[in-house]
N, C-alpha and C positions, 0 to 999 in steps of 0.2 A: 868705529870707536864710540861715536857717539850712541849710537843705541845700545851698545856694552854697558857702557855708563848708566845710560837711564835705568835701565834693567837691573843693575847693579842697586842703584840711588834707589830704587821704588823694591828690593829686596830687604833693602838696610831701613827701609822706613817701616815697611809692615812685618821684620822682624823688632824694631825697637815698639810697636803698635802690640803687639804678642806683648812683650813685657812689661808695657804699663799696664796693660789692661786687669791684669790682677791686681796692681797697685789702686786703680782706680773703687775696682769692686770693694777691695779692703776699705778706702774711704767713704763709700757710700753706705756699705754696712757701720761702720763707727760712727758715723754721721747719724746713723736709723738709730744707734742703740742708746745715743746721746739723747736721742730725744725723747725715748721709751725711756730713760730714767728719770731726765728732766718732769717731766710729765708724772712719772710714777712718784714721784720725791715732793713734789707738788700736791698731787692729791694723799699722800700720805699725812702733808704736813695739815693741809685742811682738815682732814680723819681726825688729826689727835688734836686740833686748835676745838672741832667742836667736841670731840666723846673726852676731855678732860674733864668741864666743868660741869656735863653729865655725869660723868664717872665719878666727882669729890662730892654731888649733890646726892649719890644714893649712897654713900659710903658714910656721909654726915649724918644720916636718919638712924644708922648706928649706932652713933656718939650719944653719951650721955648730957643732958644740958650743961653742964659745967665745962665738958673738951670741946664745944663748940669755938668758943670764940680766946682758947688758951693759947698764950704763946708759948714754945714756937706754933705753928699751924702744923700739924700731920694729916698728911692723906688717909692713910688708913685708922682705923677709931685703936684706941691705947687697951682701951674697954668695947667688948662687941654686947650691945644691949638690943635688945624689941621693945623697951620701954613705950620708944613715942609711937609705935605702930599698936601697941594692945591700949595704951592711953586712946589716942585720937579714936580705936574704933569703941571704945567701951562707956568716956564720957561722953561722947556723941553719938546721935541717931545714925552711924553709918550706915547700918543694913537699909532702911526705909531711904536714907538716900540714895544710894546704888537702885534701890529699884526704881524709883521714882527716874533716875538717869536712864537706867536700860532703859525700859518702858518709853521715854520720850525718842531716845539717840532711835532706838531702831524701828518703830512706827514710825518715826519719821522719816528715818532712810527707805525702807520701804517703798513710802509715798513720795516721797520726790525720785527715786530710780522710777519708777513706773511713770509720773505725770512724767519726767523729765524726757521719758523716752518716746511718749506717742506726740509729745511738742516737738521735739527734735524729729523725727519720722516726719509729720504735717509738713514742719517751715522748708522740710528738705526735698519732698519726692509729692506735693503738688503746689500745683501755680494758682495763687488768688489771692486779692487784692486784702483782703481783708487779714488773712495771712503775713501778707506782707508787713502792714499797719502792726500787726501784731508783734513781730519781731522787732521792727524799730522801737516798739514799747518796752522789750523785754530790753534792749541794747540801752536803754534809756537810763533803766534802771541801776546799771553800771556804773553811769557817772556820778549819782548822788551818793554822796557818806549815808553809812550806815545810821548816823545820827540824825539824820536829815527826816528818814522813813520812821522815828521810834517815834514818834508824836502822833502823825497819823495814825499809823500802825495802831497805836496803846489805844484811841479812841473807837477805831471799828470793833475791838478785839470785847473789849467794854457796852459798847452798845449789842454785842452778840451773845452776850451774858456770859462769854467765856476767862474771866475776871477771876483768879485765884484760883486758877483749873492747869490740868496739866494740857489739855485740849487747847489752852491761850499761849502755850509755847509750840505746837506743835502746828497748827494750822495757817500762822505766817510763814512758816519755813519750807513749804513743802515746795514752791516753784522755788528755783533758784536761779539764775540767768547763766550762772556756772554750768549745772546741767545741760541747759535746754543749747547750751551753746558747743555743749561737747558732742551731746549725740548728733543734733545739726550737722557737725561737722563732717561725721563719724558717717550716717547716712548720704551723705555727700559725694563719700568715695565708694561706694556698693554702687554697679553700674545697674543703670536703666531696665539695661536688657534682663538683666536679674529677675525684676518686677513684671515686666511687660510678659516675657515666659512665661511667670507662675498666672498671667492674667488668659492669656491664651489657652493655659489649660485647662479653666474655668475656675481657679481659685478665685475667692473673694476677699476685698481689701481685708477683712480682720483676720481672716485666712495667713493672707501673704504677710499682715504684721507680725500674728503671733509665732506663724511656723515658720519662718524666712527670716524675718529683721532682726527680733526678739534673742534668737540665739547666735545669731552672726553677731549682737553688740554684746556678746557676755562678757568682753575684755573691759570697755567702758562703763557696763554698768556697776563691774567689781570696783573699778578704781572709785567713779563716782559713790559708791555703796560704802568705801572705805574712807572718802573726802568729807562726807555727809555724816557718818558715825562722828567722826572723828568733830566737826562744826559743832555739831550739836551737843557731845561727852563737853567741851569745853566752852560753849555757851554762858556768858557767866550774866550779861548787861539784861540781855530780854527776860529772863527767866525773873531775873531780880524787881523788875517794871511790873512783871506777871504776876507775881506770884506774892501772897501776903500770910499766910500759912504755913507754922513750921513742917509743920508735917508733910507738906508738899515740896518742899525744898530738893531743889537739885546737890548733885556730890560738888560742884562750884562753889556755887552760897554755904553750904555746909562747913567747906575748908576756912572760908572768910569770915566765918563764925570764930573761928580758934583766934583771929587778932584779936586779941583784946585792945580796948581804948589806951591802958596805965602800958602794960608789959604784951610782950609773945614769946609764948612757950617754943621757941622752936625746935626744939627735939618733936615733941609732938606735928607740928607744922609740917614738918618734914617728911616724917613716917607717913602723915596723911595726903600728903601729895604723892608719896611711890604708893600711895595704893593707886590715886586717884589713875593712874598713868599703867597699871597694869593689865585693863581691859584692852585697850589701844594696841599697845606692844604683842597682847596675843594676839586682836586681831590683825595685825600687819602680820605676824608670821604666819598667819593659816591661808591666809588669802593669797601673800604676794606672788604664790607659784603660780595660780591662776591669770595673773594680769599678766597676757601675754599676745601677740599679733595673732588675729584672726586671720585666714585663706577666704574672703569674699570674694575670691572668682572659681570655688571651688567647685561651683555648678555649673558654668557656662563651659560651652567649648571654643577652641582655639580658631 
């Protein structure tokens, strides 16, 4: 009787085990989907906390100076104008500013993606002392405010006679500790054996740089490429130190020009900041497809 029983008792427990067990699954799914909303409702809500007061700031450069500051407020302009956009580029040197911008942003990127990547290669894949000393330097330079370096800086820049030159904004900027600390890192994780192969097959170090390291870091050096355009298009402190010549003027100084001392135009203001911002935004959509995870074990075997 007793083992009837049991057998019984252990039938009735792993049929009543069958019929939770979808109840269970039910819960754990509801459980996953709560938090997949949770989460999705969250980053939605940050999406439109920031892309509002982006969204009312190009919709403003529309407005004619009187609907700016009218009560009630509307979002969309009452009147769709280009006023402050054909003003800001027509009473001022826009064009010679833009160049003067390109011309800095992207020699410069240029030069710090390349210094950036054969310093990060060195501090990463060899050992010496002196190297070392070097990077504690670069790590050094971290901690000081930006404010800290513009005195120095402005004097060497000055004694180099590069004083009122677009060459005096462009030739502090090229190391950055940001770069040299990404590809560092970046090189970091390419194994050894990567390097010591192409050495065995008689490649030589510029060899194994350029044809090896160079295109395994094309992900870092777009992003850096886009971090560095992007420093320099918005640059406004050093250029201003630099620079004593209207006609050399960056799109920065340019914009800063439209405050007047008494009044500011800000329809005009406006328009001249969505241009300032247009170079930016295309470059982020041409590039971002690129910035993508490299395969650096794509040459070794298993």
């Amino acid at each position: 009787m007793s083992a009837s029983s049991d057998i019984l008792r252990t039938g009735a427990l792993a049929a009543e085990g069958r019929r939770r067990t979808p109840h269970r699954k039910k819960n754990i799914a509801s459980r996953q989907i709560g938090r997949h909303l949770s989460a999705t409702t969250l980053l939605w809500v940050f999406a439109i906390g920031f892309a509002f007061p982006l969204l009312w700031f190009v919709l403003s450069s529309f407005k004619p100076s009187g609907d700016l500051f009218s009560y009630p407020l509307t979002l969309f302009p009452k009147q769709w104008t280009l006023s402050g956009y054909t003003t800001a580029w027509q009473s001022f040197d826009f064009a010679q500013y833009f160049i003067n911008t390109i011309i800095v942003a992207c020699v410069t990127t240029v030069l710090t993606v390349a210094a950036s990547c054969a310093s990060g290669y060195a501090l990463a894949k060899y050992q010496n002392r002196w190297l070392k000393v070097f990077f504690v330097c670069i790590l050094a330079t971290t901690m000081l405010p930006t404010e800290v370096m513009l005195a120095p800086s402005f004097l060497v820049i000055r004694d180099l006679g590069l004083y009122n030159a677009l060459a005096g904004i462009i030739v502090p900027s090229i190391l950055t500790a940001t770069g040299v600390l990404m590809f560092r890192s970046f090189f970091l994780t390419v194994p050894d054996d990567l390097v010591e192969a192409a050495r065995i097959d008689g490649a030589r170090e510029l060899s194994i740089f350029f044809r090896i390291m160079v295109p395994l870091s094309r992900p870092i050096m777009l992003t850096l490429a886009i971090f560095s355009f992007q420093w320099r298009w918005n640059d406004y402190i050093w250029p201003l130190l630099v620079l004593n010549d209207p006609s050399k003027f960056t799109l920065q100084i340019g914009i800063q020009s439209i405050v007047g001392a008494q009044n500011i135009n800000w329809s005009v203001l406006l328009g001249a900041s969505v241009i300032s911002m247009i170079p930016l935004v295309i470059l982020y959509l041409v590039f971002q497809k690129y910035v993508m995870g490299a395969n650096i074990n794509a040459g070794l075997k298993d």
